[in-house]
PDB file of N, CA, C and O in Angstrom:
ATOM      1  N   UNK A   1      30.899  21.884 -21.026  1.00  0.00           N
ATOM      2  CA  UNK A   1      30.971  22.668 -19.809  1.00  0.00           C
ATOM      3  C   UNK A   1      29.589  23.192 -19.394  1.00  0.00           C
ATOM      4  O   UNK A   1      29.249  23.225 -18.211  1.00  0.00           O
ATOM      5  N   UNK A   2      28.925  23.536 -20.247  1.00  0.00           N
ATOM      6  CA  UNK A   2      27.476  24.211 -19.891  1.00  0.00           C
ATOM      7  C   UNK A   2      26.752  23.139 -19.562  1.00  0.00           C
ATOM      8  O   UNK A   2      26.243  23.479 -18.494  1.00  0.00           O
ATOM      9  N   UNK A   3      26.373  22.020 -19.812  1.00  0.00           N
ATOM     10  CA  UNK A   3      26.030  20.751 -19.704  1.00  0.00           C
ATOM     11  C   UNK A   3      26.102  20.244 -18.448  1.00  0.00           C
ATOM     12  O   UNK A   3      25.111  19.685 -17.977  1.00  0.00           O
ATOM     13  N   UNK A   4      27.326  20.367 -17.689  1.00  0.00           N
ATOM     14  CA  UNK A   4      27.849  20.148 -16.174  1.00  0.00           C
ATOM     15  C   UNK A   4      27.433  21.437 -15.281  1.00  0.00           C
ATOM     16  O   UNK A   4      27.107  21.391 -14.095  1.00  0.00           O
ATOM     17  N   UNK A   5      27.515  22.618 -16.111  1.00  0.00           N
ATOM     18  CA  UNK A   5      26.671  23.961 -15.148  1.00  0.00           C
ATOM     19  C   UNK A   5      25.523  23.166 -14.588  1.00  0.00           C
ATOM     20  O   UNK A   5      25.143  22.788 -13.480  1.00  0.00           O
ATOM     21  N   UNK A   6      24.993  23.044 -16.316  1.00  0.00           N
ATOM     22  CA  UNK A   6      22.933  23.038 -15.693  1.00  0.00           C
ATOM     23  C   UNK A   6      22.798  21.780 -15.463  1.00  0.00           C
ATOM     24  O   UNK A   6      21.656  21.459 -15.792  1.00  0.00           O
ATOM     25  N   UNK A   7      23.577  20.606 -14.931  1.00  0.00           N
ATOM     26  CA  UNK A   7      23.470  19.606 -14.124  1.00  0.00           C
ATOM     27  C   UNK A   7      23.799  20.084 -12.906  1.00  0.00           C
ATOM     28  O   UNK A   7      22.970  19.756 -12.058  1.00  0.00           O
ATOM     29  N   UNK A   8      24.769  20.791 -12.461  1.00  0.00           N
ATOM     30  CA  UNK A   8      25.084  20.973 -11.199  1.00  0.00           C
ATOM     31  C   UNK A   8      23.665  22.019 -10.495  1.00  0.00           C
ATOM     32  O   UNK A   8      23.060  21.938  -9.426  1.00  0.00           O
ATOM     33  N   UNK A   9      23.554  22.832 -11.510  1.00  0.00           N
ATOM     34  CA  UNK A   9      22.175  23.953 -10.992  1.00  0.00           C
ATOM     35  C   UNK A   9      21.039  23.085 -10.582  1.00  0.00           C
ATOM     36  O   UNK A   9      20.359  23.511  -9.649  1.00  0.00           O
ATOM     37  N   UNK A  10      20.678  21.825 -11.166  1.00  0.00           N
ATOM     38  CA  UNK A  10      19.469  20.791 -11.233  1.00  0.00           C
ATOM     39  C   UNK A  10      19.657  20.120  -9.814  1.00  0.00           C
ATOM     40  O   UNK A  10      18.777  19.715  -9.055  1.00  0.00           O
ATOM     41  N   UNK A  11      21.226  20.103  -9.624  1.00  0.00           N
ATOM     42  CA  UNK A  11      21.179  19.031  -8.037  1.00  0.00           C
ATOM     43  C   UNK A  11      21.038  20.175  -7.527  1.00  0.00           C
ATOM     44  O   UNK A  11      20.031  20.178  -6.819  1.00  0.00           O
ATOM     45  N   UNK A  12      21.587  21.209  -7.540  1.00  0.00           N
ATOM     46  CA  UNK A  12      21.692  22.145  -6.414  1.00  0.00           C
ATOM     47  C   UNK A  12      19.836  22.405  -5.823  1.00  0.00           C
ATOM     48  O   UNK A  12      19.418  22.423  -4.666  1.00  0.00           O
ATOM     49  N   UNK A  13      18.970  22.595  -7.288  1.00  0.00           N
ATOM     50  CA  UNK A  13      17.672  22.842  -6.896  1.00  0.00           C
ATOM     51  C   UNK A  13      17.161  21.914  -6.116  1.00  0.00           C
ATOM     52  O   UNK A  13      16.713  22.092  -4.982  1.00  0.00           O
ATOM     53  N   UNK A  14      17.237  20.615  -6.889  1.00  0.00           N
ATOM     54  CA  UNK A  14      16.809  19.413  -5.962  1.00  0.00           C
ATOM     55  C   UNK A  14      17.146  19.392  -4.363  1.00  0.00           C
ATOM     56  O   UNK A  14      16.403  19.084  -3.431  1.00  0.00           O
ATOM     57  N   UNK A  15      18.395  19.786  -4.350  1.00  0.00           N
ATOM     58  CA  UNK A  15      19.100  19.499  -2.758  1.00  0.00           C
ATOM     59  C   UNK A  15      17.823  20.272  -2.155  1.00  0.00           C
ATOM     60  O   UNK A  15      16.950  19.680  -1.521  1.00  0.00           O
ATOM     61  N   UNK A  16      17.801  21.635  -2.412  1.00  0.00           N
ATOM     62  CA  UNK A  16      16.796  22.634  -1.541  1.00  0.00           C
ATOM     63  C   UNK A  16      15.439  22.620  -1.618  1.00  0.00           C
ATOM     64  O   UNK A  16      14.605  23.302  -1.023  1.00  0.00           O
ATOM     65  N   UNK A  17      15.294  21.541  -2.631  1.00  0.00           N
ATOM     66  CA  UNK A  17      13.500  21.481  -2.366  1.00  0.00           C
ATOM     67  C   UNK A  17      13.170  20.319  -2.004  1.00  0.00           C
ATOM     68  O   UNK A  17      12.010  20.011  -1.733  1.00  0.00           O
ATOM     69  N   UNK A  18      14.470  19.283  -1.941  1.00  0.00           N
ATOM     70  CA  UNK A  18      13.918  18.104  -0.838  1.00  0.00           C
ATOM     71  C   UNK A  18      14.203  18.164   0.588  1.00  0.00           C
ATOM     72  O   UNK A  18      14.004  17.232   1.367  1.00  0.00           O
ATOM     73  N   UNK A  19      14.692  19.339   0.905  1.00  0.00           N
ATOM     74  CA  UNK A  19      14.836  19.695   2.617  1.00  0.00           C
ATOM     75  C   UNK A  19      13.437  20.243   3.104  1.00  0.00           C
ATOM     76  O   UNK A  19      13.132  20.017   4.275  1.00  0.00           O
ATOM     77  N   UNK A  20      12.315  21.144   2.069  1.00  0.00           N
ATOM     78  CA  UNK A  20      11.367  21.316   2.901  1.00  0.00           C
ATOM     79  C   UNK A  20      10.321  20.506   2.923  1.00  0.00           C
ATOM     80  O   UNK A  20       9.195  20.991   3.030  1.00  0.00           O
ATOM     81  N   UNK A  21      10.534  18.978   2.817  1.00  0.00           N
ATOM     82  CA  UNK A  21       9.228  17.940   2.491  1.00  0.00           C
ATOM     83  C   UNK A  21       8.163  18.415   3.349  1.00  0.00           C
ATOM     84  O   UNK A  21       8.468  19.132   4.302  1.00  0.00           O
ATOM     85  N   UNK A  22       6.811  18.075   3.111  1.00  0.00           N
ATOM     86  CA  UNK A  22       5.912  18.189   3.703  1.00  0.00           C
ATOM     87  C   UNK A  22       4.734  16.557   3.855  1.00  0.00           C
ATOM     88  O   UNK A  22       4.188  15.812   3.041  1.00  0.00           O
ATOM     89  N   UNK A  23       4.809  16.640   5.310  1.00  0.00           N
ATOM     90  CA  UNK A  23       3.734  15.614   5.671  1.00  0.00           C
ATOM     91  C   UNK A  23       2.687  15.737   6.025  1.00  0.00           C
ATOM     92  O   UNK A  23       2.609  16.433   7.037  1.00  0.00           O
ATOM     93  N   UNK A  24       1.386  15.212   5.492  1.00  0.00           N
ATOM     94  CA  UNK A  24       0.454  15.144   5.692  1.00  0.00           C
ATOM     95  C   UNK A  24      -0.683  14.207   6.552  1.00  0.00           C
ATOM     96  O   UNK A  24      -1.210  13.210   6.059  1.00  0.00           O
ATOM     97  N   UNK A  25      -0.851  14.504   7.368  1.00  0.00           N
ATOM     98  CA  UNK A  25      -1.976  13.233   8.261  1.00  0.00           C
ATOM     99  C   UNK A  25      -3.063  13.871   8.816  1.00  0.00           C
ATOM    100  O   UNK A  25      -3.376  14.910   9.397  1.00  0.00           O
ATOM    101  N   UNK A  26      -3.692  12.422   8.244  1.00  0.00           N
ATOM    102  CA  UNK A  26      -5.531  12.791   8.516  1.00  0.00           C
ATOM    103  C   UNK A  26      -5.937  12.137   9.669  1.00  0.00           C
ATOM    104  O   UNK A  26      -5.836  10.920   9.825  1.00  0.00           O
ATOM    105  N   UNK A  27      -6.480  13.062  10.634  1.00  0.00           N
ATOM    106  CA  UNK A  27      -7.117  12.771  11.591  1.00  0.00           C
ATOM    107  C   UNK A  27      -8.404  12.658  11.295  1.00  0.00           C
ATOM    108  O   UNK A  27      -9.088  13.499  10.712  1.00  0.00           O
ATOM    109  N   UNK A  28      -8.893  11.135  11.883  1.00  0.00           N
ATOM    110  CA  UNK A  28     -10.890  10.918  11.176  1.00  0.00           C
ATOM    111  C   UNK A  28     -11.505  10.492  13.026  1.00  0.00           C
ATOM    112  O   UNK A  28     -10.862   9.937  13.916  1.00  0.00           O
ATOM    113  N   UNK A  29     -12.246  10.763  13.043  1.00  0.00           N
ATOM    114  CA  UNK A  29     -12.942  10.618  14.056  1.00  0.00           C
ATOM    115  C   UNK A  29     -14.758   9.567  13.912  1.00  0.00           C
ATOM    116  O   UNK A  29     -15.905   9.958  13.696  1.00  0.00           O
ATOM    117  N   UNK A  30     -14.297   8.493  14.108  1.00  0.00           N
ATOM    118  CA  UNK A  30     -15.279   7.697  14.343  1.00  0.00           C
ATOM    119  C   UNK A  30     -16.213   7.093  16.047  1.00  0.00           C
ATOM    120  O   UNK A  30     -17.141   6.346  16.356  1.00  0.00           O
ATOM    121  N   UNK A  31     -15.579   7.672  16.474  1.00  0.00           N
ATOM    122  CA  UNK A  31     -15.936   7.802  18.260  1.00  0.00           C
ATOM    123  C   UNK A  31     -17.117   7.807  18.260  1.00  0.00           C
ATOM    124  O   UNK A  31     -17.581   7.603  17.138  1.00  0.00           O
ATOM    125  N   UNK A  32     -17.770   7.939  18.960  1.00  0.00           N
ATOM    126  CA  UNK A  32     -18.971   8.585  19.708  1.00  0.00           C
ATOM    127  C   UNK A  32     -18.782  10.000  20.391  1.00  0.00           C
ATOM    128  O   UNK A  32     -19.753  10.718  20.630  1.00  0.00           O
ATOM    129  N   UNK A  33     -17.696  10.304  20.642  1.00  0.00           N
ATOM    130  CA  UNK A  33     -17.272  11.574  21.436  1.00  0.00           C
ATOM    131  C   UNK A  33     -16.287  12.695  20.639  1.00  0.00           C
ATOM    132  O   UNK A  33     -15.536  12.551  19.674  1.00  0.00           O
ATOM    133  N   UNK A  34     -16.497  13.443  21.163  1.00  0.00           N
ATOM    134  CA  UNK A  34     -15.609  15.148  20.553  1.00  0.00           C
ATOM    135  C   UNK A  34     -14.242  14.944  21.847  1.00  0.00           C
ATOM    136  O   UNK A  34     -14.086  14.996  23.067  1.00  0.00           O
ATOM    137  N   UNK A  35     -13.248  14.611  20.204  1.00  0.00           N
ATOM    138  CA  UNK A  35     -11.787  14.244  20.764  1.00  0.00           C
ATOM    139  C   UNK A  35     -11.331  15.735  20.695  1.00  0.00           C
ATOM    140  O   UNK A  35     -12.112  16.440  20.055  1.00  0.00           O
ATOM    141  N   UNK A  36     -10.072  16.471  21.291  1.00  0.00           N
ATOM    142  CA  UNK A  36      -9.527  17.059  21.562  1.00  0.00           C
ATOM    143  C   UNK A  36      -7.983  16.707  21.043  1.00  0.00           C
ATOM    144  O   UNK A  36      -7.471  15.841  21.751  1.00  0.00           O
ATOM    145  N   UNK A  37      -7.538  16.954  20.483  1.00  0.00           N
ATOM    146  CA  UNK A  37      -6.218  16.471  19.868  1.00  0.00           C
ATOM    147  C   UNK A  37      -5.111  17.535  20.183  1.00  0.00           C
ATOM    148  O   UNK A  37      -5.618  18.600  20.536  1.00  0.00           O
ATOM    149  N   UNK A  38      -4.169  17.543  20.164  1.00  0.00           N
ATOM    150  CA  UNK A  38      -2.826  18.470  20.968  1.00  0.00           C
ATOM    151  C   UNK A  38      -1.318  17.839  20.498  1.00  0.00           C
ATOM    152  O   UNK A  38      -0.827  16.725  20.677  1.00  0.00           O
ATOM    153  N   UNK A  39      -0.836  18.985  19.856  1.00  0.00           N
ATOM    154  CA  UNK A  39       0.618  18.492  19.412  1.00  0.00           C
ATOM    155  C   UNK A  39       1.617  18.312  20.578  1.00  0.00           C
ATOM    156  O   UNK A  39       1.706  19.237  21.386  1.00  0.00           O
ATOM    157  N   UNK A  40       2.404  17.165  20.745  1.00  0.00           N
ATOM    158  CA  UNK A  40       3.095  16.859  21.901  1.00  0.00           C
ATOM    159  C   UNK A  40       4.738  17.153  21.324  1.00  0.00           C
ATOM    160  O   UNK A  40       5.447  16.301  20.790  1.00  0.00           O
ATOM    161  N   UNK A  41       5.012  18.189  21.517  1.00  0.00           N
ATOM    162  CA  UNK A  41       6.372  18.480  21.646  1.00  0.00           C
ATOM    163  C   UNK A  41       6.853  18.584  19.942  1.00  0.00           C
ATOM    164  O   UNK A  41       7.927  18.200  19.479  1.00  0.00           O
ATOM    165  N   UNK A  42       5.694  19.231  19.187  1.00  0.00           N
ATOM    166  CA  UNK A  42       5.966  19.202  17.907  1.00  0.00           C
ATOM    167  C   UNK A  42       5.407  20.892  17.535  1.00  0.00           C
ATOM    168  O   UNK A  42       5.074  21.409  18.601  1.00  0.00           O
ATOM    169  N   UNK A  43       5.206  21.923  16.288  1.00  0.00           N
ATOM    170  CA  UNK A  43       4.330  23.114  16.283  1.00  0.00           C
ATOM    171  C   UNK A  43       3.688  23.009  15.232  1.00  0.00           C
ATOM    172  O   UNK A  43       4.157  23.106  14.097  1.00  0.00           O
ATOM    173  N   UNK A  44       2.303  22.756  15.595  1.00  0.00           N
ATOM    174  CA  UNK A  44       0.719  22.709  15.290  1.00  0.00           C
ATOM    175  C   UNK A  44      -0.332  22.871  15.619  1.00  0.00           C
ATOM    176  O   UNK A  44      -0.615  22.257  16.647  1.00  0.00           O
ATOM    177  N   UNK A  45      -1.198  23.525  15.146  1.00  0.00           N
ATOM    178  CA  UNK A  45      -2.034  23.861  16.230  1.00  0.00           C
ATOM    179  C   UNK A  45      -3.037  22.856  16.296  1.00  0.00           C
ATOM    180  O   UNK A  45      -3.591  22.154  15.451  1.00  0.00           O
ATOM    181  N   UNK A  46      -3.169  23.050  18.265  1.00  0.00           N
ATOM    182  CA  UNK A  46      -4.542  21.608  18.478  1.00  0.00           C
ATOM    183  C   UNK A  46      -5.779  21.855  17.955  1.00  0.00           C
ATOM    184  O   UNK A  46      -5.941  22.894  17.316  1.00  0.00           O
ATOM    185  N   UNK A  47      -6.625  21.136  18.100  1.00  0.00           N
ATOM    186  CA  UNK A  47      -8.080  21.000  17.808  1.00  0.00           C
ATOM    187  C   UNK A  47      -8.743  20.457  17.682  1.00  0.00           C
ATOM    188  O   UNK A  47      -8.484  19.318  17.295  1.00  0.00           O
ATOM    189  N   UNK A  48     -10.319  20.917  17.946  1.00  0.00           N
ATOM    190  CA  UNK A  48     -11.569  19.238  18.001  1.00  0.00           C
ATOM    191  C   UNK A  48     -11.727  18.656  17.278  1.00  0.00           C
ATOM    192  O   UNK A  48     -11.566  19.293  16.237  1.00  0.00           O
ATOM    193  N   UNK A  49     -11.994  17.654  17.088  1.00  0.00           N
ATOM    194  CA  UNK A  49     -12.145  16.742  16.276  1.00  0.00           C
ATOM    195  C   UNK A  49     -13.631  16.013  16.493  1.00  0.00           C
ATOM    196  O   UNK A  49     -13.856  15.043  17.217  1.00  0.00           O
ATOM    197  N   UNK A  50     -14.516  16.697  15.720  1.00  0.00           N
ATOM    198  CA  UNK A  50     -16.250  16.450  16.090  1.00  0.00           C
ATOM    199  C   UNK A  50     -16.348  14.958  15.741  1.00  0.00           C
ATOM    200  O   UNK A  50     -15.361  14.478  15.182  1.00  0.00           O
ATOM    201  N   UNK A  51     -17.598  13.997  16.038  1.00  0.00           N
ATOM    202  CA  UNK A  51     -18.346  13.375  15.955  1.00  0.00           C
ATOM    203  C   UNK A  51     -18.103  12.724  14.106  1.00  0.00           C
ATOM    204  O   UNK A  51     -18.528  13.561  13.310  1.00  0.00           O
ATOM    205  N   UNK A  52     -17.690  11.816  13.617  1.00  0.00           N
ATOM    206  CA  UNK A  52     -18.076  11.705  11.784  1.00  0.00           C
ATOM    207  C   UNK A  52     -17.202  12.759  11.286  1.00  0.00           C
ATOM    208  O   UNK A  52     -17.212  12.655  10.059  1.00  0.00           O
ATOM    209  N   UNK A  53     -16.352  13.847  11.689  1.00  0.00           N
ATOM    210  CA  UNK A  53     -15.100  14.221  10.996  1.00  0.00           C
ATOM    211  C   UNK A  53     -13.941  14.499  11.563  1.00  0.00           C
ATOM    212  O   UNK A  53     -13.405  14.625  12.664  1.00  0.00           O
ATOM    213  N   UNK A  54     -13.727  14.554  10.362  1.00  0.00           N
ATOM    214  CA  UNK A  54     -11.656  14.830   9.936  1.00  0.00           C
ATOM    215  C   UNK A  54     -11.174  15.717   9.599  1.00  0.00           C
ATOM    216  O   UNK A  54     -11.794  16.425   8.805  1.00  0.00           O
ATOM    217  N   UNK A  55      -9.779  16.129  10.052  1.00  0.00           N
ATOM    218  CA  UNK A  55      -8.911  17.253   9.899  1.00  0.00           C
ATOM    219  C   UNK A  55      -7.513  16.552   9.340  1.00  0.00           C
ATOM    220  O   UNK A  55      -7.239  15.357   9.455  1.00  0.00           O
ATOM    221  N   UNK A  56      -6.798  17.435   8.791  1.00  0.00           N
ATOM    222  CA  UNK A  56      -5.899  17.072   8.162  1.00  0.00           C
ATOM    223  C   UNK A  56      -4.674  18.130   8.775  1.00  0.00           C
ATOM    224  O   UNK A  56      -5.065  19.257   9.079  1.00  0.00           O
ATOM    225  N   UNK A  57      -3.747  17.932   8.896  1.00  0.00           N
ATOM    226  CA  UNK A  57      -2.485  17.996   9.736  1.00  0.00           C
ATOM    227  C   UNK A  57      -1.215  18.050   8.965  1.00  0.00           C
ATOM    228  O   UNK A  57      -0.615  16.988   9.136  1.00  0.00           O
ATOM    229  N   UNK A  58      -0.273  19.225   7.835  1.00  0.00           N
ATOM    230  CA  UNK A  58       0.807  19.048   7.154  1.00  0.00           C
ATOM    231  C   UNK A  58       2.285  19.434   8.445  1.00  0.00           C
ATOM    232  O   UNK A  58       2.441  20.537   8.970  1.00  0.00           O
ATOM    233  N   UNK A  59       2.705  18.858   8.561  1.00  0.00           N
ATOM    234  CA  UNK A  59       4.186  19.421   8.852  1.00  0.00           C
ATOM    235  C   UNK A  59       5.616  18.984   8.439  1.00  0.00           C
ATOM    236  O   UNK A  59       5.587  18.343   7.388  1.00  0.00           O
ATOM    237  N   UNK A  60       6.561  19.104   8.833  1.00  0.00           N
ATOM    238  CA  UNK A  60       7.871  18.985   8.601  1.00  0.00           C
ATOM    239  C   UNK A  60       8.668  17.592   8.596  1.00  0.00           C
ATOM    240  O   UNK A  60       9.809  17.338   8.212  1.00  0.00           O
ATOM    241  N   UNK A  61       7.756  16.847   9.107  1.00  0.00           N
ATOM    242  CA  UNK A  61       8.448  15.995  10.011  1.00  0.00           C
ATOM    243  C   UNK A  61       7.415  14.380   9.386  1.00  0.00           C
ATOM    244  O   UNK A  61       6.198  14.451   9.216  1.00  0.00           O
ATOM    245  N   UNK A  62       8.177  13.149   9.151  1.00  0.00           N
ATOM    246  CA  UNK A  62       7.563  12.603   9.021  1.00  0.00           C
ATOM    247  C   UNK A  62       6.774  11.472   9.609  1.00  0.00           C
ATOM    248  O   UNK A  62       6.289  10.517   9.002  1.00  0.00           O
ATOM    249  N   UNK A  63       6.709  11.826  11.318  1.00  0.00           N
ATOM    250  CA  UNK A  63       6.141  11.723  12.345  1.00  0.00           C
ATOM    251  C   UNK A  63       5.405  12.493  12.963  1.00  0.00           C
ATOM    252  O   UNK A  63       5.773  13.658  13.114  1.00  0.00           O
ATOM    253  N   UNK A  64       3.804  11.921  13.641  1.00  0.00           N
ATOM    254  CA  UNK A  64       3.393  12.983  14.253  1.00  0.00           C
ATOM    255  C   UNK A  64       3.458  12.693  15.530  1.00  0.00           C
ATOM    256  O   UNK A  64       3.798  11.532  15.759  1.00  0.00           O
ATOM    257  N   UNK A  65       3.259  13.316  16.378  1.00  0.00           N
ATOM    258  CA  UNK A  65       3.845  13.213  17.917  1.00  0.00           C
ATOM    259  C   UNK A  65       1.830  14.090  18.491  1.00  0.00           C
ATOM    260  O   UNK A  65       1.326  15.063  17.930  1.00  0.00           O
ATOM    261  N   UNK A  66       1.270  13.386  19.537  1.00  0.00           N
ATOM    262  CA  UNK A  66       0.033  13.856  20.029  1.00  0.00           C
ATOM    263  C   UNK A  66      -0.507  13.486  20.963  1.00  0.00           C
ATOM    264  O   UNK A  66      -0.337  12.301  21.251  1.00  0.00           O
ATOM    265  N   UNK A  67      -1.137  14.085  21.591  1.00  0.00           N
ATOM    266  CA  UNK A  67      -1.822  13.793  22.727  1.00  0.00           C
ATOM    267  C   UNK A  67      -3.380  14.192  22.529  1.00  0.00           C
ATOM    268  O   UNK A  67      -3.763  15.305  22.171  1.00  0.00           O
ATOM    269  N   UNK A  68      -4.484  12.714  22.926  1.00  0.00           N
ATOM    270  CA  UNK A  68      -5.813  13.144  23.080  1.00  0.00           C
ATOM    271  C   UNK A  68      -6.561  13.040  24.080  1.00  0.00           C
ATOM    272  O   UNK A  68      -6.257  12.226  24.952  1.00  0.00           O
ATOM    273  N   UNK A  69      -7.457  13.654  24.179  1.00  0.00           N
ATOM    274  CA  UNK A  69      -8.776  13.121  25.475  1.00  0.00           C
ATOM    275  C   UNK A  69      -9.568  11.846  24.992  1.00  0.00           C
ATOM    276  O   UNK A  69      -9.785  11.514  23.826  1.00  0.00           O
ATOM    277  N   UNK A  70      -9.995  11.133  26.285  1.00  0.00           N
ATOM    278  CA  UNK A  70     -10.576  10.333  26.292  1.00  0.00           C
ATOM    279  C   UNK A  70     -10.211   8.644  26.347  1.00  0.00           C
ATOM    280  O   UNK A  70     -10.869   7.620  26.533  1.00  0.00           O
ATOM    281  N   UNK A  71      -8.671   8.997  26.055  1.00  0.00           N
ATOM    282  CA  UNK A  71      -7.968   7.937  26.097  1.00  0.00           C
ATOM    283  C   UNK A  71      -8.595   6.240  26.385  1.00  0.00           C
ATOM    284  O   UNK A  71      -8.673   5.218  25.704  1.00  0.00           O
ATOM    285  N   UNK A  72      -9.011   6.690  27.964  1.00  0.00           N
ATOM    286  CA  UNK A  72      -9.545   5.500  28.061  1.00  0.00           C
ATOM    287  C   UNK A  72     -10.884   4.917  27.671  1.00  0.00           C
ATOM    288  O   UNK A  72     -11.314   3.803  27.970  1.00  0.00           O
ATOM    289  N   UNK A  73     -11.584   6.045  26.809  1.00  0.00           N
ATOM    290  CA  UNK A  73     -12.607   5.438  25.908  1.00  0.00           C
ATOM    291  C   UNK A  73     -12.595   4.899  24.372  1.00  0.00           C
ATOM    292  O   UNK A  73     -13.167   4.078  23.655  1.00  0.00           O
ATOM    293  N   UNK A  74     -11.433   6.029  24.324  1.00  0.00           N
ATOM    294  CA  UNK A  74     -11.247   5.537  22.481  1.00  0.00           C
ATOM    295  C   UNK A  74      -9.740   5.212  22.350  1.00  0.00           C
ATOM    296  O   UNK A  74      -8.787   5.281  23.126  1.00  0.00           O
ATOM    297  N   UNK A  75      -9.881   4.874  21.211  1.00  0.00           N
ATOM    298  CA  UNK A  75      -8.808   3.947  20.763  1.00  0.00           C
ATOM    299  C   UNK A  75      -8.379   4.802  19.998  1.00  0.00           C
ATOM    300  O   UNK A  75      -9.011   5.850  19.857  1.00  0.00           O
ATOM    301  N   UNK A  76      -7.062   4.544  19.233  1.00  0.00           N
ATOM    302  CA  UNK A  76      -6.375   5.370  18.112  1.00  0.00           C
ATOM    303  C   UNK A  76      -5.984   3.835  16.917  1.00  0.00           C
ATOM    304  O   UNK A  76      -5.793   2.754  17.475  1.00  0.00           O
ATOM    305  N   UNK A  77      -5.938   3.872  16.031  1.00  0.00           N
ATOM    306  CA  UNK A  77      -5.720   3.506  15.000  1.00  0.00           C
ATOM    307  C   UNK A  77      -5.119   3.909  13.799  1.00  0.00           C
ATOM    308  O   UNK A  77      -5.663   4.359  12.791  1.00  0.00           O
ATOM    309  N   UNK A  78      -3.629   3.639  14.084  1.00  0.00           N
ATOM    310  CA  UNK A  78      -2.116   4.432  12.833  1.00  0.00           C
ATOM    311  C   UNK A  78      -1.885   3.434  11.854  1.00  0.00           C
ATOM    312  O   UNK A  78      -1.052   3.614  10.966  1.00  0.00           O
ATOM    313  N   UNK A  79      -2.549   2.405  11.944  1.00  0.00           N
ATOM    314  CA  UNK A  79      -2.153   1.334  10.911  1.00  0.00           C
ATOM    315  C   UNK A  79      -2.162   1.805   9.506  1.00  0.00           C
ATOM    316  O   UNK A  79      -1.204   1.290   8.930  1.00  0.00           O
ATOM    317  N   UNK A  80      -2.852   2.579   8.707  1.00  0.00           N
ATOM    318  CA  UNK A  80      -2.527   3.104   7.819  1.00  0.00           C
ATOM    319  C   UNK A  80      -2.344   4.620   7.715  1.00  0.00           C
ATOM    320  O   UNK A  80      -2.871   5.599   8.245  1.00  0.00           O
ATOM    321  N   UNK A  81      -0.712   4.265   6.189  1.00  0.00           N
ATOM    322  CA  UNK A  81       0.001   5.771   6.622  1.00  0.00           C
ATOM    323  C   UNK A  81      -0.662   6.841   6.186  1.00  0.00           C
ATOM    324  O   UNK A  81      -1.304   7.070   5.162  1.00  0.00           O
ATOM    325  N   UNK A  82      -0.298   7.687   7.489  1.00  0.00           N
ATOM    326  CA  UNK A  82      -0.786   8.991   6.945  1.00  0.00           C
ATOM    327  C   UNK A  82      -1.938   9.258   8.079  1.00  0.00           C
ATOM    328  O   UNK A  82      -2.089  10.400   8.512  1.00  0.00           O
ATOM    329  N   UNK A  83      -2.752   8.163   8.551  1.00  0.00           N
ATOM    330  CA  UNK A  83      -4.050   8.304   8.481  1.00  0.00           C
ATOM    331  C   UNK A  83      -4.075   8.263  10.159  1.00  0.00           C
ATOM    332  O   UNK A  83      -3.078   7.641  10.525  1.00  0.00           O
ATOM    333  N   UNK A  84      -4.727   8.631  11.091  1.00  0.00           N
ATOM    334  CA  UNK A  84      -5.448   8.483  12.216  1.00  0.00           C
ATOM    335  C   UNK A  84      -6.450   8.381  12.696  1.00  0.00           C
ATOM    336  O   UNK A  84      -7.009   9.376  13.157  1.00  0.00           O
ATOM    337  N   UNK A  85      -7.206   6.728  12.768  1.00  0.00           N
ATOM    338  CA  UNK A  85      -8.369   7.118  13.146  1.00  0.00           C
ATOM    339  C   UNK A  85      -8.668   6.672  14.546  1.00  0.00           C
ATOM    340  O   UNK A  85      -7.935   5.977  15.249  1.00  0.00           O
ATOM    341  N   UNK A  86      -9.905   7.189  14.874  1.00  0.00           N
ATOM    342  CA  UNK A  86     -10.324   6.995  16.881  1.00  0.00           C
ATOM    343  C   UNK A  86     -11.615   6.601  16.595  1.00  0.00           C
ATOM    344  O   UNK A  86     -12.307   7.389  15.950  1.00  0.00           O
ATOM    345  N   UNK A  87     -12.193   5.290  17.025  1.00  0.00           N
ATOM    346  CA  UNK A  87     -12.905   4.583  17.555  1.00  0.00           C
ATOM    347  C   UNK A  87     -13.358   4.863  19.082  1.00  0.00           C
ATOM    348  O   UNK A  87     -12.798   5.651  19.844  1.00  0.00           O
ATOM    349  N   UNK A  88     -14.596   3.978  19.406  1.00  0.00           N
ATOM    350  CA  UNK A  88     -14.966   3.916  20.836  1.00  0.00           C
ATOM    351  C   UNK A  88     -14.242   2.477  20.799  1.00  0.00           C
ATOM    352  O   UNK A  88     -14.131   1.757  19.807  1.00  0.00           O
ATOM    353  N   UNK A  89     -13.787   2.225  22.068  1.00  0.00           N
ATOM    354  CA  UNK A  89     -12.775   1.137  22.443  1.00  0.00           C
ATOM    355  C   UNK A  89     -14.033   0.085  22.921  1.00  0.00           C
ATOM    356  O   UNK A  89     -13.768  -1.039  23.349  1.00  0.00           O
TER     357      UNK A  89
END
């Protein structure tokens, strides 16, 4: 009987600590230009993204949803997970 307690206590923990996963994505900036980055319908806060660096981005969700400047100069690049990088196009 105690055996089936502290199995049931073990899922119960598990259940509640795999509901708050956390995701992580790195924004890298290889541009030529100071991107501006902005969460689109998600809560995070925006921010620049200088010249040669990166910021890193945890939330809830294992999608990120964004909007940047410059669009039609730089490119975005999601091909690997996790990762975001911006080029000059």
């Amino acid at each position: 009987m105690k055996k089936k307690v502290g199995l049931l206590l073990l899922i119960i923990v598990f259940a509640f600590s795999s509901c708050s996963l956390q995701y992580t994505f790195e924004f890298v900036n290889e541009s030529s230009y100071i991107i501006y980055i902005q969460p689109n319908g998600q809560d995070w806060d925006s921010f620049y993204l200088d010249v040669d660096d990166d910021r890193s981005v945890t939330i809830n969700e294992s999608t990120i949803y964004f909007i940047y400047d410059h669009a039609g100069l730089v490119g975005c690049d999601n091909s690997e997970k996790g990762k975001i990088i911006f080029t000059d196009k």
